[in-house]
C-alpha positions as CSV (number, residue, x, y, z in Angstrom):
1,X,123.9,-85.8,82.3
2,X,123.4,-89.3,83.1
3,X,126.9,-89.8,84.0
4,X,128.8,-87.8,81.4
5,X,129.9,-84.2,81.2
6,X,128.6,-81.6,78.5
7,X,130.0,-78.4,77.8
8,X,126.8,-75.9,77.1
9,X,126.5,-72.1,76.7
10,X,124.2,-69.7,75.0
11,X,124.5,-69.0,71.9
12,X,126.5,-65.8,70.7
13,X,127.4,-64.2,67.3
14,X,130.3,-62.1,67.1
15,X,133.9,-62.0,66.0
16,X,137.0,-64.4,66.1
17,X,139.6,-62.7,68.7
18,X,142.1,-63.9,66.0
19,X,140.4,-62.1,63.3
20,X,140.0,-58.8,65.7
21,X,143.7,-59.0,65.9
22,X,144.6,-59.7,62.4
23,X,142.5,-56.4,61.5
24,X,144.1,-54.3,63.8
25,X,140.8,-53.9,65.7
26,X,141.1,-55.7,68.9
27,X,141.5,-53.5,71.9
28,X,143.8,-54.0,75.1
29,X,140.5,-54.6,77.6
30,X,139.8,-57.7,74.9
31,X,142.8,-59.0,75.6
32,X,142.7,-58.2,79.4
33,X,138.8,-59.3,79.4
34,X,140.4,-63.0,77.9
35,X,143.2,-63.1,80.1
36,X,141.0,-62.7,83.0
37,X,138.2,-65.2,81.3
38,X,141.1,-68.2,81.6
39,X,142.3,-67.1,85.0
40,X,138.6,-67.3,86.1
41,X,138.5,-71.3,84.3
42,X,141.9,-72.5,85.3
43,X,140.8,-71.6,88.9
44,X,137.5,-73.7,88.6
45,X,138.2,-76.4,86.9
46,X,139.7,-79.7,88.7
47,X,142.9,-81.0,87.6
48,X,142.9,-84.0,89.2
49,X,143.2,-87.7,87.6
50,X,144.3,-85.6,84.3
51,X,147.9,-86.6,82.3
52,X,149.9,-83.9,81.9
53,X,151.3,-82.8,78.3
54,X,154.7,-84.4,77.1
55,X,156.1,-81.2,75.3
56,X,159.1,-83.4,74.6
57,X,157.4,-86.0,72.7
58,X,154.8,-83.5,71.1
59,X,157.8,-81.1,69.9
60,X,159.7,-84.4,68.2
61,X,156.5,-85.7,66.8
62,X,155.3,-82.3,65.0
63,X,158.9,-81.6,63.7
64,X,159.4,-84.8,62.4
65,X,156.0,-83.8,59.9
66,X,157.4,-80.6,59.3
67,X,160.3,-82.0,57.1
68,X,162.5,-80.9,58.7
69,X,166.2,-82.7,58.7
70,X,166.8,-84.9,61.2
71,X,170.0,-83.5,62.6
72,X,168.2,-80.5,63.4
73,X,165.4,-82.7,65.4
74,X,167.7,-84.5,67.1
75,X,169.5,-81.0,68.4
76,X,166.2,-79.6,69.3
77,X,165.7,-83.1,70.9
78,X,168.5,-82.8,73.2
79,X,168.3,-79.0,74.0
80,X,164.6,-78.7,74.7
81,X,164.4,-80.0,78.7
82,X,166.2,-77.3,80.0
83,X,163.4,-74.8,78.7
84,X,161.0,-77.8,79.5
85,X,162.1,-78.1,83.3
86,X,161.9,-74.4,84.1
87,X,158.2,-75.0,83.7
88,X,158.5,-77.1,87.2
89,X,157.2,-75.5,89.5
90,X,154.6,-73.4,87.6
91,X,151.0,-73.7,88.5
92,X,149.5,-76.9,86.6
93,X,146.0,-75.8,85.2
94,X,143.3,-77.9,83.0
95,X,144.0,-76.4,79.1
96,X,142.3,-74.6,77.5
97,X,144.0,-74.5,74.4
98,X,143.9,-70.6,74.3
99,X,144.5,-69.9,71.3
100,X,142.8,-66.5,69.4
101,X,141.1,-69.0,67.3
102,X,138.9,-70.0,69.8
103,X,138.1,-67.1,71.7
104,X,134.9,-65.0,70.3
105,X,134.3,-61.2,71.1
106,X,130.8,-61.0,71.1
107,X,128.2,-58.7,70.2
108,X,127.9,-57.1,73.7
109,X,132.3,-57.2,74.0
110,X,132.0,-60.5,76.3
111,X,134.8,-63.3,75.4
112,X,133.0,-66.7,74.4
113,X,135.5,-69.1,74.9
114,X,135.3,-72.3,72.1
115,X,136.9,-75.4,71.6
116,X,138.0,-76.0,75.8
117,X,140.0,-78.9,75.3
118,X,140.6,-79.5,79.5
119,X,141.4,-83.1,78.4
120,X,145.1,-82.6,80.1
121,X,146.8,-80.4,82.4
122,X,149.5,-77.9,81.3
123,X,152.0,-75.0,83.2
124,X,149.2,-71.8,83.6
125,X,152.0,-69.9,80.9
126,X,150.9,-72.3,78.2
127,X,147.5,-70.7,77.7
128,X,148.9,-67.2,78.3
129,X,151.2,-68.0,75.1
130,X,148.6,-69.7,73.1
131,X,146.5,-65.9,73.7
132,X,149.4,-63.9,72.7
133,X,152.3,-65.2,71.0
134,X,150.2,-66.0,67.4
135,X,150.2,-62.6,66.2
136,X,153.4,-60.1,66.1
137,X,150.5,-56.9,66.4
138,X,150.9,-57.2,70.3
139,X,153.6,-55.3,71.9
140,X,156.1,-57.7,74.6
141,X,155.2,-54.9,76.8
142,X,151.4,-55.5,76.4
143,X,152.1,-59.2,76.7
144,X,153.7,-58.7,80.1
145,X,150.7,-57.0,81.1
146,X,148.1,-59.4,79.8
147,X,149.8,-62.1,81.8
148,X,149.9,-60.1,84.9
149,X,146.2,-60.0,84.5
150,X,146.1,-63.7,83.5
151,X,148.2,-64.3,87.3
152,X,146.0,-61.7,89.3
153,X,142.8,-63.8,88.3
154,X,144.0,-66.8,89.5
155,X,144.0,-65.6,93.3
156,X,147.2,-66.8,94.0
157,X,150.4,-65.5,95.3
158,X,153.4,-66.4,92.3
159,X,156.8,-65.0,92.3
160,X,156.3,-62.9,88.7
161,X,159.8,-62.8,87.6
162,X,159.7,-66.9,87.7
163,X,156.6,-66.9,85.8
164,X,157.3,-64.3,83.1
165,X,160.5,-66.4,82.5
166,X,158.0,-69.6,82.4
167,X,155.7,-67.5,79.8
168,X,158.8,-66.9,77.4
169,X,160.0,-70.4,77.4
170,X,155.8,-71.8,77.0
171,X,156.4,-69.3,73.7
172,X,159.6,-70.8,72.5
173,X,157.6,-74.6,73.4
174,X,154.2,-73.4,71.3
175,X,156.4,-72.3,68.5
176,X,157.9,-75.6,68.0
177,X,154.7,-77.5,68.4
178,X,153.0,-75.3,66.2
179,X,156.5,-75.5,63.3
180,X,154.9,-77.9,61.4
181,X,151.1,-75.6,61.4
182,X,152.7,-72.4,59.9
């Protein structure tokens, strides 16, 4: 509107994924249904003109509030570009910071997504991790499966064993962003 871009949807009660999860009450088509919901969005939504996420600098910049010592930093510091650069290569889609947080199961079973950040652009994985890798209630075999889904709805051809080996390192990059949260 008049230049500028508003994000609007209908509005829906219901219950945080997050929570669903926490409860034990979240179901596997929830999960699938969400999975699919971001493939759907990270195939619509244009990348172009946006940065894309310096892990590196995010990683050293949470640790460093999480009081943690510097030594230990500074060894995270130098190890973290290998997992970093096995991200190259792997599909670059808005974010959508994916978290269970911001996903809402709603009264009919529908996922309402909330909170779309798609202010940068991010490996595909990242999301899949922000869905999964919060809670310990979901299986790693479930998790494989969830981001199969997340893969088959983005319409694309990937080599799977290069992108469930991109998945696990997004999970070892969200864990040391997030450090300092938890």
């Amino acid at each position: 509107y008049q230049g500028l871009d508003y994000y609007v949807m209908e509005f829906a009660s219901g219950e945080l994924l997050a929570d669903r999860i926490k409860e034990g009450k979240t179901t596997r088509e929830e999960l699938e249904d969400s999975a699919d919901f971001m493939g759907v969005l990270h195939r619509a939504l244009e990348t172009k003109g946006l940065p894309e996420r310096d892990y590196a600098r995010s990683i050293i910049e949470k640790l460093n509030t999480a009081k943690i010592p510097q030594q230990t930093i500074e060894k995270i510091d130098s190890s973290i570009n290998v997992v970093i650069e096995s991200l190259e290569g792997i599909l670059k889609v808005c974010n959508l910071d994916s978290h269970p947080r911001n996903r809402i199961v709603d009264e009919f079973g529908g996922i309402v997504g909330i909170d779309l950040e798609i202010d940068r652009i991010i490996p595909v994985t990242m999301d899949t991790a922000n869905l999964l890798d919060q809670t310990t209630r979901i299986s790693y075999g479930e998790k494989e499966h969830i981001l199969d889904v997340h893969l088959n709805a983005l319409k694309i051809e990937v080599d799977r064993s290069l992108y469930h080996l991109a998945y696990l390192n997004s999970v070892v990059i969200r864990a040391l962003e997030i450090y300092s949260q938890v």
